[in-house]
TORZA-39675 format. One record per residue (C-alpha): residue in one letter; x, y, z. Coordinates in steps of 0.05 Angstrom, whole numbers, padded with zeros to 5 digits, always signed. Example, Ala and Ser with C-alpha at 12.3 -4.5 7.8 and 13.67 -1.06 7.14 Angstrom:
A+00246-00090+00156S+00273-00021+00143
END
This chain:
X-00294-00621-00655X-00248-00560-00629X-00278-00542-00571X-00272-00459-00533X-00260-00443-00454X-00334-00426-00443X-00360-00509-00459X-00328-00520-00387X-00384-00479-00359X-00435-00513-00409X-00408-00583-00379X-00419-00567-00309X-00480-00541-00320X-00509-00605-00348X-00475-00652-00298X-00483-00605-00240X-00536-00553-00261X-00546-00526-00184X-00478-00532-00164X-00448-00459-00134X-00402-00433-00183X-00393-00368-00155X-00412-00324-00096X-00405-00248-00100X-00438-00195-00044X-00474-00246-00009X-00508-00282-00080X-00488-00344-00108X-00498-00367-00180X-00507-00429-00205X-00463-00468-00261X-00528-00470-00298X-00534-00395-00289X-00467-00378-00304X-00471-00415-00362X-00533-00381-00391X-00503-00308-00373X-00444-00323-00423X-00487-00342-00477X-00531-00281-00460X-00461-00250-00467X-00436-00273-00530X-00501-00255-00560X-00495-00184-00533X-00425-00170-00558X-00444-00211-00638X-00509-00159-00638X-00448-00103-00625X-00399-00134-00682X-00352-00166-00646X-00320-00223-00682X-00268-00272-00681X-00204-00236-00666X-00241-00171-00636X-00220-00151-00571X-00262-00134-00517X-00239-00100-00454X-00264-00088-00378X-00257-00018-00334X-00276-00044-00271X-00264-00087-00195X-00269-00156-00190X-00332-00182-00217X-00374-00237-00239X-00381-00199-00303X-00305-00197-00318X-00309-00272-00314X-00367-00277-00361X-00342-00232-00409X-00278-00276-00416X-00314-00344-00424X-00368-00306-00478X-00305-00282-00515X-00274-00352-00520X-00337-00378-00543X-00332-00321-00606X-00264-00325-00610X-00244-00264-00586X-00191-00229-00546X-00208-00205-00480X-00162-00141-00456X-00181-00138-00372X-00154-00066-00366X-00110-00051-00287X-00163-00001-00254X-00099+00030-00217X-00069+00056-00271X-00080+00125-00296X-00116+00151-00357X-00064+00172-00395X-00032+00094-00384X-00098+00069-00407X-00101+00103-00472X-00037+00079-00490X-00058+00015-00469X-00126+00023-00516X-00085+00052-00572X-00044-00011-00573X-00096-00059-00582X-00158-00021-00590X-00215-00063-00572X-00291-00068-00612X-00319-00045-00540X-00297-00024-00479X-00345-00046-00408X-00343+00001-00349X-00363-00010-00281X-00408+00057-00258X-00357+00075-00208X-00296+00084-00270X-00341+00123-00311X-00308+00191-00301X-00247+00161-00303X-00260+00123-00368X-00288+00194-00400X-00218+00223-00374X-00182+00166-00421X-00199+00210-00485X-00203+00152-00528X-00252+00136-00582X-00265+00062-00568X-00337+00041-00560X-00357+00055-00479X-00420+00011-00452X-00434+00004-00372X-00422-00062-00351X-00503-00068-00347X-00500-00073-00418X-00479-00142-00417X-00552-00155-00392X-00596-00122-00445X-00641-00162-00495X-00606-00198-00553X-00631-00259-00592X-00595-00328-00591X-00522-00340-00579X-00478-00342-00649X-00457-00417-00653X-00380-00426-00615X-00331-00398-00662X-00260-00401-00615X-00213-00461-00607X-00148-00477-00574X-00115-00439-00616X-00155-00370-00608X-00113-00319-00571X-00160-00306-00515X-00129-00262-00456X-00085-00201-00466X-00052-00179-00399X-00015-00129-00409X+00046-00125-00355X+00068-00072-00310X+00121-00037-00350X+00171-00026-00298X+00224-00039-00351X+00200+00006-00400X+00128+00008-00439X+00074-00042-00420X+00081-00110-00463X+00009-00147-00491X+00026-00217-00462X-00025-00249-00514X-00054-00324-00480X-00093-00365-00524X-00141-00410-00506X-00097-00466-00502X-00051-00436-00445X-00115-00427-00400X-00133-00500-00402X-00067-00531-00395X-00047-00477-00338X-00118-00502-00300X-00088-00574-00303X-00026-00563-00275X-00062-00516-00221X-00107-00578-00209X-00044-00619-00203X-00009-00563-00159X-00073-00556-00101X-00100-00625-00112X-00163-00581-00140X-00230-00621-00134X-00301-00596-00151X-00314-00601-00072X-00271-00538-00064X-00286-00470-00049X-00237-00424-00071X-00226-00348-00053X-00210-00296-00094X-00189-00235-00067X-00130-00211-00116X-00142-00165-00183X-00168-00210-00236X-00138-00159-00280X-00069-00197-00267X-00059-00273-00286X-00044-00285-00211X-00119-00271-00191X-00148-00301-00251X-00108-00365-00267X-00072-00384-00199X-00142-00422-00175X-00192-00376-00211X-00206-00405-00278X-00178-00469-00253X-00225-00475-00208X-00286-00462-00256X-00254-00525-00299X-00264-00572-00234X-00335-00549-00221X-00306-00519-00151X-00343-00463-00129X-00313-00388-00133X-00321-00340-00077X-00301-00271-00106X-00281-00207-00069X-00285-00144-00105X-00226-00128-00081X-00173-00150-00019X-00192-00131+00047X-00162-00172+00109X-00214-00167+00155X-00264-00186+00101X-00221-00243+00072X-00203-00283+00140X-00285-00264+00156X-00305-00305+00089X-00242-00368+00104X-00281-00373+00166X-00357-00360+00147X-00359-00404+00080X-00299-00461+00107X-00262-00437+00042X-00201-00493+00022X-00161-00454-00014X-00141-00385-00035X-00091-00347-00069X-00046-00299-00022X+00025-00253-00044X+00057-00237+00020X+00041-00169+00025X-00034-00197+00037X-00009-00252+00081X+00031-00190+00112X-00037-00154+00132X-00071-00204+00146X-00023-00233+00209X-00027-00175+00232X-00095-00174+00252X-00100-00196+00323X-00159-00247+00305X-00109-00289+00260X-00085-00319+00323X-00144-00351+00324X-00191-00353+00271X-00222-00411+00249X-00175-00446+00191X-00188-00517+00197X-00221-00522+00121X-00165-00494+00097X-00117-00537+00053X-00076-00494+00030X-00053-00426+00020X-00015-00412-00047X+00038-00353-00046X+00071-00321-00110X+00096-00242-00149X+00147-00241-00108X+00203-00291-00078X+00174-00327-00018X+00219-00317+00045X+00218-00377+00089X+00208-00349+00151X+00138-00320+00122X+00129-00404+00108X+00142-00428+00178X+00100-00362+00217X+00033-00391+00162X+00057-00462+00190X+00045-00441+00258X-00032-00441+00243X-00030-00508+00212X-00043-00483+00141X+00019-00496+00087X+00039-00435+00051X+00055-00461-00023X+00089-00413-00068X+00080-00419-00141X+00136-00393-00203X+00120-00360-00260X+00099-00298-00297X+00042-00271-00347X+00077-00309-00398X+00065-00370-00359X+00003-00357-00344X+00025-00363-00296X+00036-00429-00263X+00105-00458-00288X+00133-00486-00222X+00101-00505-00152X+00106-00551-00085X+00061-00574-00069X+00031-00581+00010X+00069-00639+00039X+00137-00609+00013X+00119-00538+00040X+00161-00530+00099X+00206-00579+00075X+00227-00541+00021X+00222-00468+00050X+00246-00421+00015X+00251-00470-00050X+00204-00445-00114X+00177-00510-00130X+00188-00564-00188X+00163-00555-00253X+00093-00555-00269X+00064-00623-00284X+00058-00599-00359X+00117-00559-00371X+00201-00556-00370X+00245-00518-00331X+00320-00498-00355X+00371-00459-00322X+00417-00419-00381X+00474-00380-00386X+00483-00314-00431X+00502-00357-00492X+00434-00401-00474X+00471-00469-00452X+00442-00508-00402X+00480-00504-00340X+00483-00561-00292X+00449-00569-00215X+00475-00513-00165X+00494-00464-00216X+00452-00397-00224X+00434-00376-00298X+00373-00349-00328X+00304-00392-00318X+00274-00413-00390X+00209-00441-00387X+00178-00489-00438X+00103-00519-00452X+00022-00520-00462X+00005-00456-00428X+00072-00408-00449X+00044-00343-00488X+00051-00342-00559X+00079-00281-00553X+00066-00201-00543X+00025-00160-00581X+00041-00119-00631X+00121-00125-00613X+00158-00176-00660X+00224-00157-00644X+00210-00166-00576X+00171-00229-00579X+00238-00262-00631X+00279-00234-00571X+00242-00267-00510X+00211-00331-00539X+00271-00369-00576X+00270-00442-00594X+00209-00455-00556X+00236-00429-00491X+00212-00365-00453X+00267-00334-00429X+00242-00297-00364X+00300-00256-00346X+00302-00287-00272X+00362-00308-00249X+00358-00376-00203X+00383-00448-00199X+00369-00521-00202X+00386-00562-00134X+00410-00632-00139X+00334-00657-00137X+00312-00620-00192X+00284-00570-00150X+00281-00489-00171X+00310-00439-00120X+00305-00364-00152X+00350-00314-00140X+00327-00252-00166X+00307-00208-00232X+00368-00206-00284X+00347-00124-00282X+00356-00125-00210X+00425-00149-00203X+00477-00102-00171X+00555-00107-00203X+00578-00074-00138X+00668-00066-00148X+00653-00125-00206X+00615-00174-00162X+00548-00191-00173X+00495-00183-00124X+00427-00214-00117X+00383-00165-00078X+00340-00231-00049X+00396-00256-00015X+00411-00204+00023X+00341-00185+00037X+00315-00252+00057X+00370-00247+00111X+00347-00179+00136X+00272-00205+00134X+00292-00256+00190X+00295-00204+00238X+00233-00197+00281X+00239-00119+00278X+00233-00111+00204X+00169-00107+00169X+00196-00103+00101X+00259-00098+00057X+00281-00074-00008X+00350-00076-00035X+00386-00035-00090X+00440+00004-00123X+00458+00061-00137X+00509+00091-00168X+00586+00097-00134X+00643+00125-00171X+00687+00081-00140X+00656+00012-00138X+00608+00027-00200X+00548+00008-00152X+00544+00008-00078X+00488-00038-00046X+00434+00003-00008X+00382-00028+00041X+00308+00003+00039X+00282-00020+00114X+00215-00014+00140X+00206-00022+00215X+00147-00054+00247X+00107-00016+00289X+00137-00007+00362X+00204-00032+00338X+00277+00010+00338X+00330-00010+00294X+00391+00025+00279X+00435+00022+00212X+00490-00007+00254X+00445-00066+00284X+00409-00073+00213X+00482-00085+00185X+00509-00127+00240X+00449-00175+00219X+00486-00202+00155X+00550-00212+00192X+00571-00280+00176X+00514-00296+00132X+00535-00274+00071X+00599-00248+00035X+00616-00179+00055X+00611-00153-00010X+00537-00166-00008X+00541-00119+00047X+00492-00056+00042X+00534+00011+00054X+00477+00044+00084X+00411+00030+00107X+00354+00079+00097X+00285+00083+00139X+00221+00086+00100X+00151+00090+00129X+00130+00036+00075X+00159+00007+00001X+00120+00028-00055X+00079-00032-00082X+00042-00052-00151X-00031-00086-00145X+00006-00160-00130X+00044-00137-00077X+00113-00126-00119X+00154-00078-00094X+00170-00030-00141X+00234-00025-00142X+00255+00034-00188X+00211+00075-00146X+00249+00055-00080X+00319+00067-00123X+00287+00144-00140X+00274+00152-00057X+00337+00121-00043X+00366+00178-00083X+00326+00232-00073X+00341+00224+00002X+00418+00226+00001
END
């Protein structure tokens, strides 16, 4: 019998009906609950004609709702669109008039927001989801149901539908359980946008498949998150280093209470290693995990024992799953040489939504080419170098932003780095350094520059260094780097 997402919630409830599946603002819901809410659910959206391959979408913070909504649409088979709350209204409606869903939920505080979108999609408040309805349909999805449309930032052009069926969700939760050693004795926090496959499939809905019980945060807030690690002895928790970032600095980190935690796992961005070892210092290993919302995103890991070990190292590949390193012509290039990262298996998108060409383009011969650029060591091992868009041909050389920032990030005075090019009539591109300072700290462009002598090659060398208060960031902590490139030359 094919069986949808939402019977791991009807499992749990049955062998552990009053087990905590999730805790939100100071309540706590059962698996027995939880389980009942998404059948209250699915009846709610069949009464409102949604049907296998409808899409359903959610306006709104983290919530226990969002979560139910996705498990009632796998039980109907139908797509659920979980809409970035950052973005604007005119970058909604294009959103909603790419895939426009049967209804669209909206959390009270997005409501004038949501009128501003000036679409003509179905609107209900999120209390909808709670009104009378009669029994559940019977399950109608599968593994083969496209379930999760995440629609990615855009920074190279339009947003792309990444469209996940069902069947990427449950192999991604088995190679998370592999990756954190993920037991139904956990307690996970969840403090990142659940609007991004990060937040929701890192430890979210992987947790849900081991019966582990969810704490979830509205939304990130360090003095709130290292409060719950040390209130409800949370194991494990999902962190990008611009959370990590905040939450060192808080003078309590020094020492707060960590001793149930397992594990922190780290991703969105490469992982420099001296953010590893400072994490280490509390006795808690910093993990990072590779992939994208195409992977859904867990495609390579370490996991704890190897974390310091292999600082600075993105991980092996996922339990279920393949790793190759490719050049332009898409042969396989041997250990130590750097090439584009293809990624194969279980819980790879089937593709993006309405966008053929550009699904034939990215998803050939069963490999998802992800446009990073990165290497194999001799063990296997994946070390990533940067985004293909990011490289700088600087007088015909290539160079890898990360390099050159992961250097400047060992310095104690600087906060944060962001490399890029810009245009130079003589060497085609020049490198230019985006620094920001901590606070208290002085740093000249001559010191910043002598910091990469005899590190790397001198054509890696930034030609200037510019001083920004902060580096523009998406929801996961990215930097966004066509927005520092626009400062870098505004400011000349």
């Amino acid at each position: 019998m094919a069986q949808d997402l939402s019977q791991w919630l009807e499992r749990h409830a049955r062998f552990a009906p009053r087990a905590p599946a999730l805790r939100f603002n100071g309540q706590e819901i059962s698996y027995a609950a939880l389980a009942e809410r998404i059948r209250h659910a699915a009846a709610v959206l069949a009464e409102r004609g949604v049907a296998p391959g409808d899409a359903v979408a959610w306006l709104g913070l983290n919530s226990p709702d969002l979560l139910v909504l996705l498990f009632a649409c796998a039980r109907l088979g139908a797509l659920f669109v979980p809409l970035n709350w950052r973005l604007a209204p005119p970058e909604h409606a294009r959103v909603l008039s790419d895939c426009p869903p049967r209804l669209l939920f909206v959390e009270p505080a997005f409501a004038a927001h949501a009128a501003a979108i000036g679409t003509t999609v179905t609107m209900l408040e999120a209390a909808a989801l709670a009104g009378a309805a009669g029994a559940p349909p019977p399950p109608a999805g599968d593994e083969d149901s496209p379930l999760l449309l995440c629609y990615t930032s855009g920074s190279t052009g339009a947003p792309k539908g990444v469209v996940l069926p069902q069947r990427a969700l449950q192999w991604n939760a088995v190679n998370s359980a592999h990756m954190h050693d993920l037991t139904s004795t956990d307690r996970v926090l969840t403090t990142l946008p659940l609007f991004h496959v990060g937040g929701l499939n890192i430890q979210t809905t992987p947790a849900l498949h081991a019966g582990a019980c969810v704490s979830l945060h509205a939304r990130f807030d360090p003095e709130a998150a290292l409060d719950a690690l040390e209130r409800e002895r949370i194991t494990l928790t999902v962190l990008v280093p611009a959370q990590l970032e905040a939450m060192l600095a808080l003078p309590r980190w020094r020492h707060a209470d960590l001793s149930s935690l397992r594990m922190i796992a780290t991703g969105s961005t490469i992982v420099p290693a001296a953010l590893v070892h400072r994490v280490a210092e509390r006795g808690v290993p910093l993990v990072p995990v590779y992939g994208s919302t195409e992977t859904c995103p867990v495609a390579a890991y370490l996991r704890a024992g190897d974390a310091v070990a292999r600082a600075g190292a993105a991980g092996w590949p996922a339990l279920h799953g393949e790793l190759c390193i490719a050049d332009d012509a898409g042969v396989e290039l041997p250990p130590g040489q750097d090439g584009e990262i293809l990624v194969r298996g279980p819980s790879v998108a089937s593709g993006y939504w309405n966008a053929p060409e550009e699904t034939a383009r990215t998803f050939r011969d069963g490999w998802y080419h992800s446009g990073d650029i990165g290497h194999l060591d001799d063990d296997g091992c994946l070390h990533v170098i940067g985004r293909r868009k990011d490289l700088i041909i600087s007088g015909g050389e290539n160079v890898y932003p990360a390099e050159v920032e992961n250097v400047l990030l060992e310095c104690p005075a600087i906060a944060e780095a962001c490399v890029v090019g810009r245009p130079d009539p003589r060497w085609g591109e020049a490198v230019v350094a985006a620094v920001v300072l901590k606070t208290g700290c002085r740093l000249t462009e001559t010191e910043t520059l002598a910091l990469l002598n005899g590190r790397i090659a001198r054509y890696k060398h930034p030609r200037e260094v510019r001083f920004l208060d902060s580096l523009p960031r998406s929801a996961l902590g990215k930097v966004l780097k066509e927005a520092v490139r626009a400062a870098v030359l505004e400011s000349r």
